[in-house]
Each structure stands twice: as C-alpha cells, then as structure tokens.
C-alpha positions as MATLAB code, in Angstrom:
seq = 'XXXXXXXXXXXXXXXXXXXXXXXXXXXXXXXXXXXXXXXXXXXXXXXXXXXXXXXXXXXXXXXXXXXXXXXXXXXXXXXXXXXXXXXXXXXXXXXXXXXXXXXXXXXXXXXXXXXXXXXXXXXXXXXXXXXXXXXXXXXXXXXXXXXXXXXXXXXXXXXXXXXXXXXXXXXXXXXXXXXXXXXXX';
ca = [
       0.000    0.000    0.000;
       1.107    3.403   -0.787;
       0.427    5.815    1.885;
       0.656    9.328    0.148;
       1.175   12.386    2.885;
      -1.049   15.852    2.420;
       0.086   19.273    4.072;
      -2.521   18.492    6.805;
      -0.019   16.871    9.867;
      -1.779   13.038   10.737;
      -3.964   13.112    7.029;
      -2.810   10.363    4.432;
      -4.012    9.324    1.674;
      -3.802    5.371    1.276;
      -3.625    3.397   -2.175;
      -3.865    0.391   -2.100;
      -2.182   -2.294   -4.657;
      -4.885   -3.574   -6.925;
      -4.151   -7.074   -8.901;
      -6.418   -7.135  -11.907;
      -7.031  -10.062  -14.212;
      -9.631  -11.581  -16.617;
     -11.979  -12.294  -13.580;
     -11.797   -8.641  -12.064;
      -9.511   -7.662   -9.459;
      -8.266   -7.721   -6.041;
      -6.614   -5.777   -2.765;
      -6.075   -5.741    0.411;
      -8.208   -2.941    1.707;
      -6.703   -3.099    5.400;
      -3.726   -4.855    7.165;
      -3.105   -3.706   10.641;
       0.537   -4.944   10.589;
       0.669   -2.802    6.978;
      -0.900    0.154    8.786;
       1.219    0.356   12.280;
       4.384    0.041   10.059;
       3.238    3.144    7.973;
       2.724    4.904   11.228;
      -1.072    4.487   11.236;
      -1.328    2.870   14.708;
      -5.274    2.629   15.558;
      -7.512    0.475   16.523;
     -11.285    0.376   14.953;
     -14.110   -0.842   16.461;
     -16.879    0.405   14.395;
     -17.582    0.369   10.935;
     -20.164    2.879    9.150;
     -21.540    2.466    5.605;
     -24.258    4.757    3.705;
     -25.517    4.230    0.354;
     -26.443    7.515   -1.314;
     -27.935    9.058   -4.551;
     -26.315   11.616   -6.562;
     -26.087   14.702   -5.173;
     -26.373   13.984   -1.452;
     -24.349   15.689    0.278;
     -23.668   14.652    4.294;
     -21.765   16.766    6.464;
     -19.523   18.403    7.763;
     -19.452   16.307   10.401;
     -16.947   15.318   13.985;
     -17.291   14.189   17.281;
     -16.449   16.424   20.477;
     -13.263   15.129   22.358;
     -13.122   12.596   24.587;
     -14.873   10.313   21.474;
     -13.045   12.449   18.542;
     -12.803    9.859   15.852;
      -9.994    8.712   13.449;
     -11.692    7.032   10.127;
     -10.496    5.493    6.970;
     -12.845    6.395    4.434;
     -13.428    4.584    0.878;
     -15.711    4.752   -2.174;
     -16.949    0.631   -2.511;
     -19.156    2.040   -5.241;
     -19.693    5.217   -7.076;
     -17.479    8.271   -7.273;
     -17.785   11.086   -4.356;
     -16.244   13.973   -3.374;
     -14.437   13.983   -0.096;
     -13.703   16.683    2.234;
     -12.296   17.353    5.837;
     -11.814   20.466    7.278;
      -8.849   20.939   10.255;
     -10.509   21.600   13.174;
      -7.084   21.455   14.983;
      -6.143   25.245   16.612;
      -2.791   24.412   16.759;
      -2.080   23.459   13.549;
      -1.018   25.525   10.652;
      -3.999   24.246    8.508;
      -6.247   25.532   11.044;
      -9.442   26.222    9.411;
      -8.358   24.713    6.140;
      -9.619   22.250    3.782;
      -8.511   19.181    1.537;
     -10.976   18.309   -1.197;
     -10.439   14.858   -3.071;
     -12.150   12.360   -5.341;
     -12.984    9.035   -3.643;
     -13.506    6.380   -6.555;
     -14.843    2.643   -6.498;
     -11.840    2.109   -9.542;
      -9.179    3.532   -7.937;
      -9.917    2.601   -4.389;
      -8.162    5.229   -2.758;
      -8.866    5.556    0.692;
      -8.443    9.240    3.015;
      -6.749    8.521    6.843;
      -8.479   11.173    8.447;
      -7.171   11.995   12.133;
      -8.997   13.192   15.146;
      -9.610   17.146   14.817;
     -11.137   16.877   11.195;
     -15.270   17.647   10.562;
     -15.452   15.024    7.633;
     -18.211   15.233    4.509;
     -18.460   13.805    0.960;
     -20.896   14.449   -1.779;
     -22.120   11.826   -3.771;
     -20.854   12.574   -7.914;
     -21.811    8.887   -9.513;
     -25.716    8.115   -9.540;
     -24.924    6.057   -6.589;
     -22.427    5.800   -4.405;
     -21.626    3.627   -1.081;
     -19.499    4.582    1.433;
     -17.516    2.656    4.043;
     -15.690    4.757    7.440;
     -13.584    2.458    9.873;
     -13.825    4.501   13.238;
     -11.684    3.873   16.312;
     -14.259    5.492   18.574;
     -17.853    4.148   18.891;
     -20.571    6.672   18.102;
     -21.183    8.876   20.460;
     -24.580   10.580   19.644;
     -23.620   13.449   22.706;
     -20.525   14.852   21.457;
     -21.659   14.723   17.659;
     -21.099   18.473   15.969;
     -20.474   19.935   12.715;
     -19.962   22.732   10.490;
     -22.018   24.142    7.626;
     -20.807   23.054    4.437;
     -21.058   25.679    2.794;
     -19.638   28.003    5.316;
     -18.018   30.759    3.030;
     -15.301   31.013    5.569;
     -14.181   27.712    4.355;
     -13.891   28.812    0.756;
     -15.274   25.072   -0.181;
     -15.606   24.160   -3.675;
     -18.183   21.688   -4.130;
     -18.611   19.749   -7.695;
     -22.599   20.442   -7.962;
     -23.994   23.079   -7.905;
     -26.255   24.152   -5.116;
     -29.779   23.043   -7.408;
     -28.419   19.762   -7.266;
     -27.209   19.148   -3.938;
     -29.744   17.023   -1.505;
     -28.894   17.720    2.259;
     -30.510   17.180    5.409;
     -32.694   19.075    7.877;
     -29.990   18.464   10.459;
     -26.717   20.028    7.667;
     -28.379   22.381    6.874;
     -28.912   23.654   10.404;
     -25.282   23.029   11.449;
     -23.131   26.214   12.474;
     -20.458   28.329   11.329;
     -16.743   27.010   11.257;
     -16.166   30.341   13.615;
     -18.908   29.370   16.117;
     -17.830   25.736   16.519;
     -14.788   26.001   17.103;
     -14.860   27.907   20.375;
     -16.501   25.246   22.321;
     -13.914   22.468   22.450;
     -10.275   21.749   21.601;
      -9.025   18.738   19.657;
      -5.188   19.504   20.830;
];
C-alpha cells in the first residue's frame, strides 16, 4: 500500500495495490501490521456504511473530544467527493480544507485523524461509502460545520440546485462558532 502524505499533519491518503485479471480484481483494503508500520497505529471498532444518490451531500461532520474519531474512508461504489476540514487550533492548517475524489476504480482511501469535521458528496448516480472509526458513536458529542460556510472557501462539484442535504446540515453552524466550544489539541 502506498500511503501518500497531504500538508494536513496526521492526514494520508492510502492506495492500495490492486491485482487485476480476466476475472476482475483484487486488494487488500486493510492490514493492521501494513498500517502500524506506515505509522497508522489505531484500533477500529466500528464500521459505518451509507448508500447515497447523486447529489447527497452529508456533512460536515466530527465528534467532540473525549470520542473524537480517526476514520479510513473509501468509495466501494460510485465516485464522491471527499472533504475534511482541520478543526485542529494548533495546527497551521487551522481552518483549512482538503478536497479529493474518492472512486470505487481507484480505491483510494483518506486517513483522516482526530480534529477533522469530515463530509463527501455523492458525484456517480450512486455511491456507497464505508468509514472504519476507532471510537464508537457517540450521539452526545456529535457536531459539525455548515458546508457551505463561506469562511471555508469550499468548492463543491454540484452546484447548489443539485445538492440534496438534510434538515440536520443544513442547520449546522459556522466554522467560527464551533470552534470555540472544544479543543481537539
């Protein structure tokens, strides 16, 4: 596996070897022994998956320290765009974003460390997503940010007529407003 580093300190992105052949192809999505030798020491004990339409957009999304969750997040079908936002004060990507294609083809997969609010938007007709998690869901420290928080300068591939959100993202607060009621550091 090639584990690719970002400017954000702790945020990789992970591809994996893929073996193709007349009957399709295969890879190994997760080895822990692969992982802790890369540096990515963690232990999961929940797994999410959503199935989505296009446009659908979930998030921003985190979870309030002590339960702040690291996740490995991977397209199994479908194409989406994935985006974290540093949530980490003392950090020099403070406030920033990474934005990056998630693919079922490629299956590149996004380490994202505790300290990241973490969305995708679906871009295929369908798309399903899986999230490893090495905190359980914690349904009292869950937060987020708005999406499309102009503060964030957040370029999203569809336009806002074509983006489905929920009640509950669309309700979610300012980066600015968040961020002064906990510390990930």
């Amino acid at each position: 596996m090639k584990v690719i580093e970002t400017e954000f300190e702790g945020l990789f992105i992970l591809e994996p070897r893929i073996i193709k052949d007349a009957r399709g192809h295969f890879l190994e999505a997760y080895n822990q022994k692969t992982f802790t030798e890369a540096g990515l020491d963690t232990v999961f004990v929940q797994d999410n998956q959503s199935r989505s339409v296009r446009g659908v957009l979930r998030g921003l999304h985190f979870q309030k320290p002590p339960f702040a969750q690291t996740k490995l997040v991977r397209a199994l079908h479908g194409v989406i765009q994935d985006v974290v936002v540093d949530m980490r004060a003392s950090q020099p990507t403070f406030g920033k974003h990474l934005s990056i294609e998630l693919t079922a083809e490629s299956q590149r997969q996004l380490w994202i460390p505790k300290g990241f609010a973490h969305g995708f938007l679906v871009l295929s007709e369908s798309a399903e997503v899986l999230y490893k998690c090495d905190e359980y869901y914690h349904p009292e420290s869950e937060g987020g940010v708005f999406y499309g928080d102009p503060a964030l300068g957040i370029e999203w591939m569809a336009s806002p007529t074509q983006r489905i959100v929920s009640v509950r993202d669309l309700e979610l607060r300012s980066f600015s407003s968040v961020i002064n009621e906990f510390s990930f550091d």
